[in-house]
Backbone as CSV, one residue per row, in Angstrom:
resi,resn,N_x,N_y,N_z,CA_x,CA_y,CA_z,C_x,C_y,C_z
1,UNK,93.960,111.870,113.600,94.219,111.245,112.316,95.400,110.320,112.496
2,UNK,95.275,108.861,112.025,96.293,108.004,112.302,96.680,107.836,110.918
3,UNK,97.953,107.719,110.685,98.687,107.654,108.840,99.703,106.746,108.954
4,UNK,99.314,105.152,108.573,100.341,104.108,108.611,100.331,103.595,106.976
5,UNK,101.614,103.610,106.693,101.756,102.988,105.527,102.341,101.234,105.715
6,UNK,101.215,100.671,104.844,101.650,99.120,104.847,101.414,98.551,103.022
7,UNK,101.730,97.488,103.411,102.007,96.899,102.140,100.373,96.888,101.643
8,UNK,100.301,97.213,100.269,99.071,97.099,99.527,97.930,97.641,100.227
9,UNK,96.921,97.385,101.306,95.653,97.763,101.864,96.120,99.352,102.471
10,UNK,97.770,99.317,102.913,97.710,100.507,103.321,97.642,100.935,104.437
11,UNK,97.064,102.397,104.769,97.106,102.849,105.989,95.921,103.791,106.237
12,UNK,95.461,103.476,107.575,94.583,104.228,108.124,94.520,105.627,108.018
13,UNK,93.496,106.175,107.312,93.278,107.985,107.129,92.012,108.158,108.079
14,UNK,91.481,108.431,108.965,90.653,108.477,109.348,90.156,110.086,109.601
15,UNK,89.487,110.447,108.853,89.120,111.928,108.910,87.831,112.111,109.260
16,UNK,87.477,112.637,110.871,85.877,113.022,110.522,85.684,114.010,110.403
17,UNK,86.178,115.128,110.721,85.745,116.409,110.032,86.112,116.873,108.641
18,UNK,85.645,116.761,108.069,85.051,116.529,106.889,84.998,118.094,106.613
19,UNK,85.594,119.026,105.766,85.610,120.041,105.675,84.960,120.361,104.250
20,UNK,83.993,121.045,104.012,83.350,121.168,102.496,83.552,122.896,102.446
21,UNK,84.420,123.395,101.043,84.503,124.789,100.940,83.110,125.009,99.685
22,UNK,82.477,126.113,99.613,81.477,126.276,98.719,81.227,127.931,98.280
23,UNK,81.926,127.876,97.301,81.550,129.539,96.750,80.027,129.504,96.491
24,UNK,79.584,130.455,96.693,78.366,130.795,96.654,78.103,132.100,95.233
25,UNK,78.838,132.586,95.246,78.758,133.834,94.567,79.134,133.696,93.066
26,UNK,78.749,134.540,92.207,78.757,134.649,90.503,80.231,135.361,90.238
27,UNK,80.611,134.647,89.471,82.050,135.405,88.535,81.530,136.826,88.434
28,UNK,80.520,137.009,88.070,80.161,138.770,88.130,80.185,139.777,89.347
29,UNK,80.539,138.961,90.676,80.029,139.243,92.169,81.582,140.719,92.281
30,UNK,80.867,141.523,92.602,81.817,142.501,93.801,82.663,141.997,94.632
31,UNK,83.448,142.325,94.846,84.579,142.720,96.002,83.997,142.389,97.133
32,UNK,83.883,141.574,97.801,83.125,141.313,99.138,81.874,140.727,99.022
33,UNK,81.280,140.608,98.364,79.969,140.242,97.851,80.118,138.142,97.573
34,UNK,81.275,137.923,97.958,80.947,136.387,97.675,80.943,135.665,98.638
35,UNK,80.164,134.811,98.883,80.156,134.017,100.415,80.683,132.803,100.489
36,UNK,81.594,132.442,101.476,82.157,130.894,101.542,81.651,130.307,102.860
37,UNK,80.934,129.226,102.346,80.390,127.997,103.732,81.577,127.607,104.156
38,UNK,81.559,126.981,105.619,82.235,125.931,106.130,81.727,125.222,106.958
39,UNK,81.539,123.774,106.177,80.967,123.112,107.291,82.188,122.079,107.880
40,UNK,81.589,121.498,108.843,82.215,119.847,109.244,80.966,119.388,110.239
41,UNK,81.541,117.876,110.742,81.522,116.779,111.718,82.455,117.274,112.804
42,UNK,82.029,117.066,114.235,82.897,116.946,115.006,82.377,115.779,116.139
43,UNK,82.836,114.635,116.282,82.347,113.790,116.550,82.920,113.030,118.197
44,UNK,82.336,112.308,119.132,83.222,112.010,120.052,84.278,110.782,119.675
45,UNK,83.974,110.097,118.867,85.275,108.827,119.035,84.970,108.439,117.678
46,UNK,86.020,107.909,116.690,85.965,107.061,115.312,86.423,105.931,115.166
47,UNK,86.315,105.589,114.339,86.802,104.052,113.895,88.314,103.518,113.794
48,UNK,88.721,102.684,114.266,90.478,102.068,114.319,89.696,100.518,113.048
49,UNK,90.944,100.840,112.884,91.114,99.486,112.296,91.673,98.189,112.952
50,UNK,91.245,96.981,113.003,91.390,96.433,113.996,92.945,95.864,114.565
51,UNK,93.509,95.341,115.091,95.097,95.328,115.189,96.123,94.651,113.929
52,UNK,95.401,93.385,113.990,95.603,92.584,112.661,95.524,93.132,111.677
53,UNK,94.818,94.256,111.058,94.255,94.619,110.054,95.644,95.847,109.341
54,UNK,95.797,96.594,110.507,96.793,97.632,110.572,98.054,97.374,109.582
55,UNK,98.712,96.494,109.466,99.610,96.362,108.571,99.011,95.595,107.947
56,UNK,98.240,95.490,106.813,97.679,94.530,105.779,98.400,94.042,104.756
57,UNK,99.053,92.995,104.660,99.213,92.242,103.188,98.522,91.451,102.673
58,UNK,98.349,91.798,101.054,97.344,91.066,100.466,98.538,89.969,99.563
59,UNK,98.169,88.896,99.251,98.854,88.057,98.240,98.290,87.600,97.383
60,UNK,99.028,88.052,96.018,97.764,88.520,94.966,98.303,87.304,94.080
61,UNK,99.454,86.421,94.511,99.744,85.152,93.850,101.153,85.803,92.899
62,UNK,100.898,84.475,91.821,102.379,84.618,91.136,101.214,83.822,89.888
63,UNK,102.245,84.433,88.875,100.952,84.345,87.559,101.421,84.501,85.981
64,UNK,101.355,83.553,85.355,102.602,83.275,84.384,101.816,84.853,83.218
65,UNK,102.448,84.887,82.185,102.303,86.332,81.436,101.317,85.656,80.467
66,UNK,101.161,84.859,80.091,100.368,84.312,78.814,98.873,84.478,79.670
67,UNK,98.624,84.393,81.112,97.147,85.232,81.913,97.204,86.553,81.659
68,UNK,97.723,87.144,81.464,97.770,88.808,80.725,98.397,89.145,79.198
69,UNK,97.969,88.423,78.435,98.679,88.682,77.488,98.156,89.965,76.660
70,UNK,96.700,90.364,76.477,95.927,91.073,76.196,95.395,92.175,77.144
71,UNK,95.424,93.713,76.408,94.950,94.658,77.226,93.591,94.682,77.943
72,UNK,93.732,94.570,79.228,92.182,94.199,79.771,92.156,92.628,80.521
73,UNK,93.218,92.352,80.091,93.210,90.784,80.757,93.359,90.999,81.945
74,UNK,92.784,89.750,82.985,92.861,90.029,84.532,93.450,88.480,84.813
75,UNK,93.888,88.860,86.263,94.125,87.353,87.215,93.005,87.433,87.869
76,UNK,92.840,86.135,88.778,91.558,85.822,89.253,91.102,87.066,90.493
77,UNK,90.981,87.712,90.970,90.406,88.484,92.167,90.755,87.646,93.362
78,UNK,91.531,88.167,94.194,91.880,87.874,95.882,90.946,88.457,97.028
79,UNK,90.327,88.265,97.417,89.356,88.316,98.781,90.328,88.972,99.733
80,UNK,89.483,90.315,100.297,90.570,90.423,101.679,89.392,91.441,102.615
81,UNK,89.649,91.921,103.922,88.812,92.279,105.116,89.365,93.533,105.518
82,UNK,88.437,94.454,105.909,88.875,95.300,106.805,87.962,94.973,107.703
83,UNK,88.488,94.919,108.952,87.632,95.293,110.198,87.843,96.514,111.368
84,UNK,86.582,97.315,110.838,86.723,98.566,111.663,86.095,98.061,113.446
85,UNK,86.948,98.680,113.954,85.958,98.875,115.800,85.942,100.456,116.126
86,UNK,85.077,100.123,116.960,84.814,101.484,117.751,84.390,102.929,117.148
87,UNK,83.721,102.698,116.119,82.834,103.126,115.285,81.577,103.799,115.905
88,UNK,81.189,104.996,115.100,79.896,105.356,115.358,78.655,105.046,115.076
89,UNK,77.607,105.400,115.971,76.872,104.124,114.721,76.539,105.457,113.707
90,UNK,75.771,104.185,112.481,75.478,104.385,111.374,75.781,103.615,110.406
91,UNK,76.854,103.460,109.315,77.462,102.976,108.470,79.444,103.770,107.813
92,UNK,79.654,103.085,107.250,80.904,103.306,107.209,81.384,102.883,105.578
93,UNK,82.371,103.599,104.931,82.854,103.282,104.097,84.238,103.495,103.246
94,UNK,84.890,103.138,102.641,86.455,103.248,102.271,86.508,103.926,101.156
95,UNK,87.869,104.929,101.400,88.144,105.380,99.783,89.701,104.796,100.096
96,UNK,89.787,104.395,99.055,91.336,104.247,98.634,92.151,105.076,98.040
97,UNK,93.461,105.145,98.324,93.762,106.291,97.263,95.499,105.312,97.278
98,UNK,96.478,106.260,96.176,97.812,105.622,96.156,97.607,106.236,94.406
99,UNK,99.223,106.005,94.388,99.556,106.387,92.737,98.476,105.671,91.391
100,UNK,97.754,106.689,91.030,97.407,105.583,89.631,97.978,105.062,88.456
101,UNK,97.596,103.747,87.888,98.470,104.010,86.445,98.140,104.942,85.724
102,UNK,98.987,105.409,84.596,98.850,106.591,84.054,97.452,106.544,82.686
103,UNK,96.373,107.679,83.024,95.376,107.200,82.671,94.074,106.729,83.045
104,UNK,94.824,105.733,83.807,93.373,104.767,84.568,93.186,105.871,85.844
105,UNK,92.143,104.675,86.849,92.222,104.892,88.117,92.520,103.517,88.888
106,UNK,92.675,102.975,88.099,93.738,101.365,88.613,95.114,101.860,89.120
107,UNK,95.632,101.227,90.530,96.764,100.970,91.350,97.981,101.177,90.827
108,UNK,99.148,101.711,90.336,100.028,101.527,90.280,101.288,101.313,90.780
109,UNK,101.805,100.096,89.760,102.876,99.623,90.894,103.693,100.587,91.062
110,UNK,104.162,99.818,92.445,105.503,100.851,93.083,106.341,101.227,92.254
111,UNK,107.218,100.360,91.465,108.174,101.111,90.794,108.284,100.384,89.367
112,UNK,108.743,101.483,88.470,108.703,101.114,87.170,109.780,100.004,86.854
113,UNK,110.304,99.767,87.353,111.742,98.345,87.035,110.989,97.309,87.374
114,UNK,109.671,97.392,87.988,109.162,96.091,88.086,108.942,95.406,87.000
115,UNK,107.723,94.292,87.123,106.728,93.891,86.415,105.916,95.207,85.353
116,UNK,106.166,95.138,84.044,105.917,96.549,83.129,104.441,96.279,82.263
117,UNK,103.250,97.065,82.304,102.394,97.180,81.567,101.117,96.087,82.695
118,UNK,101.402,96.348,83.603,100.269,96.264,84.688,99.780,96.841,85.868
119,UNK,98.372,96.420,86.184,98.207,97.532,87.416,97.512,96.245,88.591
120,UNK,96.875,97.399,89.665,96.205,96.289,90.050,95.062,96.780,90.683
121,UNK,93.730,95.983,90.222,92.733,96.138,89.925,91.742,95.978,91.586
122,UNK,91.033,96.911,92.066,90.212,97.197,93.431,88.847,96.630,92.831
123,UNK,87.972,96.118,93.727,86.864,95.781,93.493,86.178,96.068,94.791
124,UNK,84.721,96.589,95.148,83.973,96.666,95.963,83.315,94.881,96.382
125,UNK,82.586,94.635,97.244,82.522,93.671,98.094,81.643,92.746,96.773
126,UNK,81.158,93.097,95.905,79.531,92.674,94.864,80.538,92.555,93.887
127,UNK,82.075,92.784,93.376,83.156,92.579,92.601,83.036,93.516,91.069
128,UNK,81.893,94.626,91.715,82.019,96.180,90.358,83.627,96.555,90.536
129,UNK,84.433,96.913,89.857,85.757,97.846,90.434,85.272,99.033,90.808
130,UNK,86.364,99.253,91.760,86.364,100.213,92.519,87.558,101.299,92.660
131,UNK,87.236,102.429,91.449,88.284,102.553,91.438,89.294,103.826,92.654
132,UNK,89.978,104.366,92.368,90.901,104.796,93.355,90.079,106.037,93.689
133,UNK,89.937,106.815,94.702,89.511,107.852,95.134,88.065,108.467,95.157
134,UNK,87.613,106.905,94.860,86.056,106.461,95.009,85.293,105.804,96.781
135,UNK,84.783,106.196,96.798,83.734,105.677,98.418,83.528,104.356,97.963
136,UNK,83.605,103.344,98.692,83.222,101.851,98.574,81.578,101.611,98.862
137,UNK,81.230,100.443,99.056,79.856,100.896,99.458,79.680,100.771,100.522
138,UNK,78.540,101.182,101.152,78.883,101.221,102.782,78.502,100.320,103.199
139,UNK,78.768,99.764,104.841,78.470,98.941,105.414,77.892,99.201,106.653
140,UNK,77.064,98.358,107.438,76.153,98.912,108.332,77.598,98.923,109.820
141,UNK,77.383,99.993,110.396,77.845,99.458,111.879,76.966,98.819,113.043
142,UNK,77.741,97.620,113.331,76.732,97.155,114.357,76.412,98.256,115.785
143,UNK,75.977,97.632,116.899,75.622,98.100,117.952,76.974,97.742,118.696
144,UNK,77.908,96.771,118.780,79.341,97.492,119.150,80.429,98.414,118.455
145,UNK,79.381,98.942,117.622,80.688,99.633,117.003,81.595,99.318,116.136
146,UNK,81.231,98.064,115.415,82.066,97.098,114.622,81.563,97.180,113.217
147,UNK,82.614,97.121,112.316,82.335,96.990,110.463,82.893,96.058,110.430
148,UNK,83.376,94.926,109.071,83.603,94.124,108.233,83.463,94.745,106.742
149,UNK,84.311,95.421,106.683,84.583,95.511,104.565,85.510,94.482,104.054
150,UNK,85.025,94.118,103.182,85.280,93.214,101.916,85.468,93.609,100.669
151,UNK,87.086,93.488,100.222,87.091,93.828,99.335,88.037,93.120,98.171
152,UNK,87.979,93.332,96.912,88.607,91.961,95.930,89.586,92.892,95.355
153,UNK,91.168,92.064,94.957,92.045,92.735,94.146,92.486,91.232,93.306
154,UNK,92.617,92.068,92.205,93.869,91.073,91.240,94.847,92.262,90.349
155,UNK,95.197,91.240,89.528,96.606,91.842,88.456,95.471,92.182,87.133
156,UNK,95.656,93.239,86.701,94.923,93.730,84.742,96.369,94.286,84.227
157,UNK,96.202,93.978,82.533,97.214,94.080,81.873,96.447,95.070,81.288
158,UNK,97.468,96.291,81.429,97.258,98.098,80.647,97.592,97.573,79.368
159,UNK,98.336,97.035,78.572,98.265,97.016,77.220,98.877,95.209,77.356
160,UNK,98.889,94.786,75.635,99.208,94.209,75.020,101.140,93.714,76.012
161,UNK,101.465,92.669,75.908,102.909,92.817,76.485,103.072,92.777,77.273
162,UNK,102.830,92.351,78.422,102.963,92.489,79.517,103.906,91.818,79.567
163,UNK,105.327,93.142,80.457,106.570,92.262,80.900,106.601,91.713,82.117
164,UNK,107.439,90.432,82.841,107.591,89.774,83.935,108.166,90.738,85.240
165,UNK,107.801,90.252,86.337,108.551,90.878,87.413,108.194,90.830,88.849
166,UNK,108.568,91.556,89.893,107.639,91.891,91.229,106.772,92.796,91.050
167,UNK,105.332,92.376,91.249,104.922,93.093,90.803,103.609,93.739,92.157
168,UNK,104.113,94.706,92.778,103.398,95.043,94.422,103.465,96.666,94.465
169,UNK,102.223,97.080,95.111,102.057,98.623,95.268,101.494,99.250,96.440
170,UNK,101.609,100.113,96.656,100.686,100.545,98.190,100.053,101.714,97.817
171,UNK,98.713,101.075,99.114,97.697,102.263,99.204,97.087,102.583,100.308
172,UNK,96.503,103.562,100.571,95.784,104.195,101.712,94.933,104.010,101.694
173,UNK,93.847,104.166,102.728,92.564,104.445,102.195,91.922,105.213,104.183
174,UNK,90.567,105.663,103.450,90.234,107.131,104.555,88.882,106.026,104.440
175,UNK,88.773,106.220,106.098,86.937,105.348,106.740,86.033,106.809,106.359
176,UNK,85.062,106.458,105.248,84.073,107.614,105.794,83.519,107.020,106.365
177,UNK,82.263,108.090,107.506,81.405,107.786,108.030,79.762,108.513,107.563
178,UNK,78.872,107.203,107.317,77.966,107.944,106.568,76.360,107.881,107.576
């Protein structure tokens, strides 16, 4: 498991064993009588992210307040890449994770002295949002072992008011493999 924190895209979680716990048994069950699965993946080699990719900054612009003046208002969506190598085949896909705003499952910024009454908004590659601690959609791996995810961010205003500021957050995100 590699765990790098970078600006906004974040840092590599790469988990393949995949651990699923599963009670089996009834609230009514005996003393011994309940059964727990464990499965996983154990796999020979996973996915890196590619070198460039590893510390990711996204630049989501600079954006006067009268573009958010209203709850729900957005800035335009920023385009950005992951490129996985050395992948298994099959397909592959991202969850993101990082603080939410309170409420949503939209991004929240780093710190509250920032920029006040905004978040920032994930989109899958087709521009549905995507929100935090959700699977992206997957993407095929080629025959070297290679992905390309695509994915869109901008600025949404949580309410009415939106005050001025820096306004930047970080997130993680974990390659599944599907």
């Amino acid at each position: 498991m590699t765990n790098k924190k970078t600006p906004f895209a974040g840092a590599l979680l790469a988990m393949v064993p995949l651990l699923t716990f599963s009670s089996l048994g009834h609230a009514a069950s005996s003393l011994g009588e309940i059964n727990i699965e464990l499965r996983g993946n154990v796999v020979d080699f996973t996915c890196a992210v590619i070198a460039s990719d590893s510390n990711k900054s996204v630049e989501l612009g600079t954006w006067p307040t009268k573009q958010l003046q209203s709850s729900g208002d957005t800035t335009q969506p920023v385009a950005f890449t992951l490129k996985l190598e050395g992948c298994p085949p099959g397909s592959a896909s991202i969850t993101f994770s990082g603080t939410p705003a309170p409420g949503t499952t939209l991004l929240a910024l780093d710190d509250a002295v920032l920029a006040q009454k905004v978040a920032i908004e994930l989109h899958d590659s087709d521009r549905t949002r995507l929100p935090l601690e959700q699977a992206s959609q997957t993407v095929g791996i080629d025959e070297n072992g290679n992905a390309t995810l695509t994915f869109f961010a901008n600025y949404i205003a949580l309410a009415d008011g939106v005050q001025p500021g820096v306004a930047k957050a970080d997130a993680t995100f974990m390659i599944n493999y599907n």
